[in-house]
N, C-alpha and C positions, 0 to 999 in steps of 0.2 A: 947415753947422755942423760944425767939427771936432772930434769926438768919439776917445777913448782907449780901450783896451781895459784895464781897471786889475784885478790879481787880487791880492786881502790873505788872510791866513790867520783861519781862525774867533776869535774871542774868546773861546775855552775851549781845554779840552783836546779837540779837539772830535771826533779820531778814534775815541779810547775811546769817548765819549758819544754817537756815531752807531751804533756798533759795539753796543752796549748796548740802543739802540734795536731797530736790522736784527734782534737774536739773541736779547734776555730779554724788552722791555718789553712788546711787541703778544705775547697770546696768541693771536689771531685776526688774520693781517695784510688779512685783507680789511677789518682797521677802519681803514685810511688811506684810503678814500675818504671813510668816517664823518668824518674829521678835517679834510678838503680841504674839503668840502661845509659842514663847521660854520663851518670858518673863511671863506669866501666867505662865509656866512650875517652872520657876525661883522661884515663888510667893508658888505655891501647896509647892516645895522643904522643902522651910526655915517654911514652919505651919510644917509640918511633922516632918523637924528638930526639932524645939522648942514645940512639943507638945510632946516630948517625954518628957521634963523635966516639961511641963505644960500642962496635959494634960487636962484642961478646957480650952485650944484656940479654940477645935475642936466644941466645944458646942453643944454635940451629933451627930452635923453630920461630922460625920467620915469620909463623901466618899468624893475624891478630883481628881476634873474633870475639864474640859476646855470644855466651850461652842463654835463655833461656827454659829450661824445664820444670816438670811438679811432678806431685807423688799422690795421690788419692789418698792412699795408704797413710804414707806418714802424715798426709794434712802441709807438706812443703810446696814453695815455690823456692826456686835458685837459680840466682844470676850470676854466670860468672863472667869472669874477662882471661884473656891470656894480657893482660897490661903491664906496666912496671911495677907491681905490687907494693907493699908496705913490710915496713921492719919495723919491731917489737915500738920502736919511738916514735913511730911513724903513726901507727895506732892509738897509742896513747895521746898525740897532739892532734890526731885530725880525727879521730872517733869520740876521743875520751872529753873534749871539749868541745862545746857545744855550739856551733855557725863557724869550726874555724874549716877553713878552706886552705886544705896543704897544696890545692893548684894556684889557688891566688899566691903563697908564698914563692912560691914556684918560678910565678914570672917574674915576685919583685925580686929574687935573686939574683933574675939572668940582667943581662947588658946589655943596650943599643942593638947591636943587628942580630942578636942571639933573642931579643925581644919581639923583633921584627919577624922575626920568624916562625914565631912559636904561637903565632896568633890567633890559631885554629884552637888555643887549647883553655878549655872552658874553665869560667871561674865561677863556679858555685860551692855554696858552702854546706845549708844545713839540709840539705834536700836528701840524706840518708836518713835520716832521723825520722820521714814520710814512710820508712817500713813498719812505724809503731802503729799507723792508721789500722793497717790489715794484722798486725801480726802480735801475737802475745808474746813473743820470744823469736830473738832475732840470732843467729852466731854466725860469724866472718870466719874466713879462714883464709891468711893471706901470705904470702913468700916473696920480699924484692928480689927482682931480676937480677943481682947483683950477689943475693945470699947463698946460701950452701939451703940444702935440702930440708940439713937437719935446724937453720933457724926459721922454721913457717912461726906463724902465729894464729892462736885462735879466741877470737874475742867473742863473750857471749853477754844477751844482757834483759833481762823482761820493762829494759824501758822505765822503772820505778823508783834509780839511783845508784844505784852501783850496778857494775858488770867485771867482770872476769876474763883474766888474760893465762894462756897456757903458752907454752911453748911444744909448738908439733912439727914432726915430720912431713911435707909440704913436697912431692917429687915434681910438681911442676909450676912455674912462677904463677904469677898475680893474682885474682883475689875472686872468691867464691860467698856471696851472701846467700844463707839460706833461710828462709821467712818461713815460722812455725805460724801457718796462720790461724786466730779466732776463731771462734768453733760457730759464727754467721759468717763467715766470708770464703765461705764453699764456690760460688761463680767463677773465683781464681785459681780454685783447679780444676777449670775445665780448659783443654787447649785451645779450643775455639775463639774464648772471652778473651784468652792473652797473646793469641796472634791478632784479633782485632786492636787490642791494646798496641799491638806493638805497630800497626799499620798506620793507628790513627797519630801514635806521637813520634814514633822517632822510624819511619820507613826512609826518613833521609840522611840517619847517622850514616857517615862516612865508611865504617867496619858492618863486615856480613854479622846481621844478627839470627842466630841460627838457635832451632825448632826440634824439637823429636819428629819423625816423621810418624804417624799414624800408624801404628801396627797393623795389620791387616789378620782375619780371624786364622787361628792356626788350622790347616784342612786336616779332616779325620783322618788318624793314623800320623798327622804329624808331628816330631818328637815337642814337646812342649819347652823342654830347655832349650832349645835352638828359638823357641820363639819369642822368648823373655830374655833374649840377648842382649847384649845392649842396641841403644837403637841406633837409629840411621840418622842423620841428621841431616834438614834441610834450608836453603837461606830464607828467612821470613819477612824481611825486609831489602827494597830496592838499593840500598847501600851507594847511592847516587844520585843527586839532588839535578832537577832540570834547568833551574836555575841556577846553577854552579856550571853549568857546561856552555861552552864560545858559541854564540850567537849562531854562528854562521856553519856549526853544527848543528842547529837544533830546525827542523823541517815545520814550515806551518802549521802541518795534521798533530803533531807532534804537538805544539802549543794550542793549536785548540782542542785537543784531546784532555789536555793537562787542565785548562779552564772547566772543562767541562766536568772533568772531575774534582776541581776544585770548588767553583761555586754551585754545583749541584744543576744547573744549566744543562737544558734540551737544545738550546738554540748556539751559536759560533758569537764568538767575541766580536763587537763592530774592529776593535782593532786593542794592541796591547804594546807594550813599550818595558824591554828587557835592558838594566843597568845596572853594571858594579861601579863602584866610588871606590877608591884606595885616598890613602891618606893617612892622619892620624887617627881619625875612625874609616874604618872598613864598611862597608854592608854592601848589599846584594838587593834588588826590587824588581819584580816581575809584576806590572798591574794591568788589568784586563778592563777596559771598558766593555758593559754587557751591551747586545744588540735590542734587549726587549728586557723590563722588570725579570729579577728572578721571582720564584715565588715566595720564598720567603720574605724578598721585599715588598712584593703587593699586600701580603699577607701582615706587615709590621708596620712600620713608619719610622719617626724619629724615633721610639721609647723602643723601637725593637731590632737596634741597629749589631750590621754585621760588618764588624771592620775585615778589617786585614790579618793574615795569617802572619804568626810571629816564629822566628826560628833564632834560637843566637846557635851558630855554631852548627847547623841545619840539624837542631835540637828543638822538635818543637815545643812551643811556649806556652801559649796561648790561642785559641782559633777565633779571638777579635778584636783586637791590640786597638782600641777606639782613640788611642792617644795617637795613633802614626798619621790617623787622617782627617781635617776636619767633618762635622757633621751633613755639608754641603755635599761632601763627595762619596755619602757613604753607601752610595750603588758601587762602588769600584769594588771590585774583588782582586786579588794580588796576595803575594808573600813578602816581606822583608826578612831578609835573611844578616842581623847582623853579629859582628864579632863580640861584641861587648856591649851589654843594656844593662842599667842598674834595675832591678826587680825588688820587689817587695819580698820577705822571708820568706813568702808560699812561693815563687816564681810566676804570679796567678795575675800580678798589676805591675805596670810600670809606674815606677819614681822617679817625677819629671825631675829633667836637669838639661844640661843645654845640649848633649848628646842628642837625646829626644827631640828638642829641638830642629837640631841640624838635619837628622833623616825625617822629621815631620814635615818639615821645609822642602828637601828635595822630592819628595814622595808629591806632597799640591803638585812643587813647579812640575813636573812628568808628569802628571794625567793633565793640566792646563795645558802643556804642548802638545797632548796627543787629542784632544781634544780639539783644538786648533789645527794640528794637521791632517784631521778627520775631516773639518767642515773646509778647508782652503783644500782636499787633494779629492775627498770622494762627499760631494754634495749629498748623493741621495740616500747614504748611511748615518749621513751627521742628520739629517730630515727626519728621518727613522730613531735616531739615538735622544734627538731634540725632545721628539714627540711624547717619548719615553721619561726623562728625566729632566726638562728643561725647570721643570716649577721647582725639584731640587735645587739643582742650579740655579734659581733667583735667588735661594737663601741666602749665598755668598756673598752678594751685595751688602747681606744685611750682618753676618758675623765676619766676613774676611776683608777687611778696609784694604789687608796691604795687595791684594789682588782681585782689589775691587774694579779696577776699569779694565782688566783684560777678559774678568768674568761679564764685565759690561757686554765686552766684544763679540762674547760667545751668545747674547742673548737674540732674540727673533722675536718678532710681533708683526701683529695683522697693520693695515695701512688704508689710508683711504684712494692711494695711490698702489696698494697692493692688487693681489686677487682672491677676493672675499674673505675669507675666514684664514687662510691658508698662513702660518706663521713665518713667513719667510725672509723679513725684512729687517738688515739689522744696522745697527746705530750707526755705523759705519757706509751703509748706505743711505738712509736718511743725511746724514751729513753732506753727503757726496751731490746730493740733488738738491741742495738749497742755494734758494738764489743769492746772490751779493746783495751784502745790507740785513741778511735775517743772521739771527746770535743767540736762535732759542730754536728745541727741539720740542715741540709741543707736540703732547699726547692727551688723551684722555681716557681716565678707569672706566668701565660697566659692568654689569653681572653678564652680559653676555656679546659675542659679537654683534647680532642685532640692535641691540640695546645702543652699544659705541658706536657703530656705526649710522644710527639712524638718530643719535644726540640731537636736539636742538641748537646743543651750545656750538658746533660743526658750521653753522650756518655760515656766520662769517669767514673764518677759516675754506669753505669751498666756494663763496664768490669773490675772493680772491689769490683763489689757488694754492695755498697755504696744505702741505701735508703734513698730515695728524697722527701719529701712532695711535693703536684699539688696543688699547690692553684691558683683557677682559676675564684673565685668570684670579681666582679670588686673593692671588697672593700678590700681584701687583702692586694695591697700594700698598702693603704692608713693607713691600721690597724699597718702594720709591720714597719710601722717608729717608730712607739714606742713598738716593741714586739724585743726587742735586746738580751733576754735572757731569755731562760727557766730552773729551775731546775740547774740554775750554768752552764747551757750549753749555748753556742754563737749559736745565729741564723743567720744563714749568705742563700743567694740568690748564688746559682751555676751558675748564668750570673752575676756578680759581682767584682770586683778587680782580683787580678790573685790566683790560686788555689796553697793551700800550700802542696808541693811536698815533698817527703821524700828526703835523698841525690842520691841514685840512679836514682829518675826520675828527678832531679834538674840535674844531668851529661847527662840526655840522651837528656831532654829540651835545653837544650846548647849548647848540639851538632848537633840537630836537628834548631837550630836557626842558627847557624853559618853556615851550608850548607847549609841553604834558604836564608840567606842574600840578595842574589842579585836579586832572585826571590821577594821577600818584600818589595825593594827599587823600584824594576819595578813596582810591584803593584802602589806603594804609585805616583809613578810620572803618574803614568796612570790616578788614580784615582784623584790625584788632591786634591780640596779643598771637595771633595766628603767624607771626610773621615779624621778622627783625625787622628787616626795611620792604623796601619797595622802590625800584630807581629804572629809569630809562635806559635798555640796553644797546653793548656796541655789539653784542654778538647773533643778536636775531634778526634774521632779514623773514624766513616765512611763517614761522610757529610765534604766536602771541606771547609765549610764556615759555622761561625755562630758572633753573635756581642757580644759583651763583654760591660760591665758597668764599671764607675766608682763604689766606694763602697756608695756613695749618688747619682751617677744619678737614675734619672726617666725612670721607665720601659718605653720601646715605648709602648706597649699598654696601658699602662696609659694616657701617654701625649698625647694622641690621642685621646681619652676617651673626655680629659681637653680640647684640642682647639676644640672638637665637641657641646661642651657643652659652646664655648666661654669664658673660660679661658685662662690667658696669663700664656704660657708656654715660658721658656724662651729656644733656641734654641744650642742645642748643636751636635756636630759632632762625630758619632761612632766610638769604636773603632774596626777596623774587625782582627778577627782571624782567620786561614788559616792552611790548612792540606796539606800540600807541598806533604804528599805522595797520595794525590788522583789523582786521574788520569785528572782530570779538569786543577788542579792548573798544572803538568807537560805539559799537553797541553798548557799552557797560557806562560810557562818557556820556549818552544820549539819554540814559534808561533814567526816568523818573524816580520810579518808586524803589525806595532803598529794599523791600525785602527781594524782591526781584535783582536789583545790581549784586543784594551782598548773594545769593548764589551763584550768579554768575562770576564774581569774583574769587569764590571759594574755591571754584568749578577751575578756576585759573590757575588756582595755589596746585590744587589736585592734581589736574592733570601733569603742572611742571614738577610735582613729588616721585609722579608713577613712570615719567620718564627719565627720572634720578635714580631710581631701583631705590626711595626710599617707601613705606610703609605708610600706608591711609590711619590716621588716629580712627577716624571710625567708618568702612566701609558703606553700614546700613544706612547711617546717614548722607554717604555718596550718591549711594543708588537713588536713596530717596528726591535728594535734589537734582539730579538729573532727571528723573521721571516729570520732575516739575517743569523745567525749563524746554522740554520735548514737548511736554501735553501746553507749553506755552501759560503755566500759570503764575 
């Protein structure tokens, strides 16, 4: 057969666009084997598809595998496939042009339930073109399932605009890329780097992807051509996905094994939640609540987040797909394994659309349920998971509106009705224990339990039995700007605007104001600019003094928190509340001489500052008038 040697120029601009490839697109250029491997994968799919209806494509050999090997020697690496291969048109429309994907053509060809079927088979486009990363010279060598021997094809090309097509003799179908690599990209032929390669991204392709096996040294005296035989070949990847296989196959050890080697994890999952979706999108989600931080998490935070493992097609993708899952939930570990995700040209970022969407959505709602049937089935794991990740979990208040009151649900806080410190009280049970007639869930911020719970502002609230939530995590008030309501009930701060009184203690407040009058006004002129107001409190029964908030100012130990951390806090003046019948404030009403009242007034401002967790303007001068008012001067 007289065959030509024929070389055309790419059907793009295609220098830049290689160039683009070789130097921006791969972050990682060890994902060109990830790309090679998918697309063989891509290739075995659609013979398997189409030999169901023809079933002489297979031409007796049935088994459908992916090679991997190299050569030291030559400087190759080569992937092959036994797949449906390509003919001479086939090459020139899916190699010779540049992002075209002859699999996407592929399904818009087929029909309705021919479509439905064929779902497993991947649609990527330019992810061949990733062999220019590693290789100065690339050449295909490919035969459809369907051709004679003598039409193979051989495509060659250095990536730089033109390549070359021959026509070869080809004795077994589909398709053989062999990668001349760079003369620095020696790592990739060593077997070791490209069985890890092949572990890390694609150990869940559906087809054995098979390895030379290791020669072993030839022993003295024996014949050396027997030992440069060819080699033995063995499978290198698990070629079966865990999360692809029926629930009720799959043993506990089993998934906590699987976690454990997924998120890197010493410890067993508190609990995990296995589901496929069918529909007009497909996917697959296996997500693991951890029992304890990993350490990568303790070790990061928000700016060092590890999402979720991506697979389309149990092809992996990605190893942090940060679009499947909000920022709230990003201790979860898990895989989504879906059919079709629009990807960016690397394969390296998703571009949102409502697909993403949809599985970002059910991926929340499933860890929310399991979360939920963690703390409603096994208490003293959800206590353990809480202790772990709960302060994560308040962020959702503050970025997830639309499952903002179920994350309410899942939240816990200390109590004055609790036992001490112990976080175990939650909104749903404060609701539970209020009496008829109350329509507000009162809590109060502090830097620390002690601090909440030993509040002055509490006073009133415990003589008349009134239960308080302590929240005393630094992230609290930051959460409770947006947690305004639970359950139909108002969340309100008991250091906050002024406390709504029934009409008998609204008459005794009034009357209790109008006899301190003149003691208020002295405060206020003593104290100076030291202070917004000065007013007669409803909330102090034993402590003479404590501060009061507007209903949007900034807790002081917040804004403290902020200017330590060099944030601009903007600067506002307290307002103090006052128990005229303590024996302090009567001392300060009886004291003659103003330089003596005004330290004892200041002494009042101070102490309700340092039980607010806000910050003394000037310590030394603290100490000093306190030494005065002790030595009695």
């Amino acid at each position: 057969m007289t065959t030509s040697t024929e070389t055309r120029k790419f059907e793009a601009e295609v220098a830049q666009v290689l160039h683009l490839v070789t130097h921006s697109l791969y972050s990682h250029k060890e994902i060109f084997l990830r790309e090679l491997i998918s697309n063989a994968s891509d290739a075995c799919d659609k013979l398997r598809f189409e030999s169901i209806a023809n079933p002489d494509l297979l031409g007796g050999e049935g088994e459908l595998h992916i090679d991997v090997s190299w050569d030291k020697a030559a400087r190759t690496v080569t992937i092959r496939d036994t797949g449906i291969g390509m003919n001479r048109d086939d090459v020139v429309a899916n190699i010779g042009t540049i992002a075209s994907s002859g699999t996407r053509r592929f399904l818009e060809a087929m029909s309705g339930e021919q479509k439905a079927d064929a779902r497993l088979i991947g649609q990527f486009g330019v992810g061949f073109y990733s062999a220019f990363v590693v290789a100065d010279r690339v050449t295909v060598l490919t035969r459809h399932a369907a051709a004679a021997p003598e039409a193979g094809v051989k495509w060659e090309s250095d990536g730089r605009g033109e390549y070359s097509l021959d026509t070869v003799t080809l004795p077994e179908r589909g398709t053989t890329v062999i990668l001349h690599l760079k003369a620095d990209e020696d790592e990739f032929l060593d077997g070791w780097k490209l069985r890890s390669l092949v572990t890390k991204y694609s150990d869940h392709v559906a087809f054995p992807i098979r390895m030379p096996k290791d020669a072993p040294m030839p022993a003295e005296g024996e014949d050396t051509a027997k030992a440069d035989a060819a080699p033995e070949w063995e499978t290198a990847n698990d070629a079966s996905a865990l999360w692809t296989r029926p629930k009720s196959e799959i043993s506990d050890e089993e998934y906590q094994n699987f976690y454990k080697a997924l998120g890197h994890d010493f410890n067993d999952a508190a609990a995990w939640t296995h589901n496929r979706v069918e529909g007009s999108q497909s996917f697959t989600t296996l997500l693991y609540l951890p029992s304890q931080p990993p350490f990568d998490l303790m070790m990061g935070g928000r700016d060092e987040r590890k999402g979720l493992k991506l697979y389309i097609k149990r092809v992996f993708v990605m190893d942090a797909a940060e679009e499947l899952l909000p920022n709230y939930l990003r201790f979860v570990r898990g895989v989504v394994d879906a059919d079709d995700l629009p990807l960016n040209v690397s394969r390296e970022l998703l571009q949102h659309n409502r697909q993403l969407d949809r599985i970002k959505g059910a991926c929340v709602k499933r860890v929310l349920d399991l979360i939920e049937k963690l703390a409603r089935d096994e208490p003293e794991k959800f206590t353990a998971f809480y202790k772990a990740f709960g302060n994560t979990l308040k962020e959702g208040i503050v970025e997830d509106a639309t499952n903002r009151e179920r994350i309410a649900k899942l939240l816990r806080f200390a109590s004055t009705k609790g036992e001490g410190a112990s976080q175990t009280v939650s909104l749903d049970d404060y609701v539970g224990r209020m009496p008829v007639g109350q329509d507000t869930i009162w809590y109060i911020t502090a830097d620390g339990h002690k601090a909440a719970a030993g509040s002055p502002q509490l006073e009133a609230f415990r003589a008349k039995d009134i239960e308080v939530l302590l929240m005393f995590d630094r992230i609290d008030e930051w959460m409770l700007g947006s947690l305004h309501e639970y359950a139909g009930k108002s969340m309100r701060n008991v250091a906050k605007g002024e406390l709504p009184l029934d009409e008998a203690d609204k008459a005794k407040q009034a009357e209790a104001a109008t006899a301190a009058a003149p003691l208020v006004e002295r405060i206020k002129i003593l104290l100076g600019d030291r202070v917004g107001d000065v007013r007669v409190s409803a909330r102090l029964t034993d402590s003479p003094s404590c501060l009061a908030l507007a209903d949007y100012e900034m807790a002081p130990h917040l804004a403290r928190l902020l200017r330590e951390a060099g944030q601009a806090v903007p600067d506002s003046k307290p307002t103090l509340e006052i128990n005229p019948q303590h024996a302090l404030l009567q001392r300060i009403d009886s004291e003659t001489d103003d330089a003596k009242a005004t330290d004892l007034s200041t002494l009042l401002l101070e102490q309700a500052e340092i039980a607010a967790g806000a910050p003394l303007p000037d310590p030394a001068a603290f100490v000093q008038r306190m030494n005065r008012v002790l030595l009695g001067g």
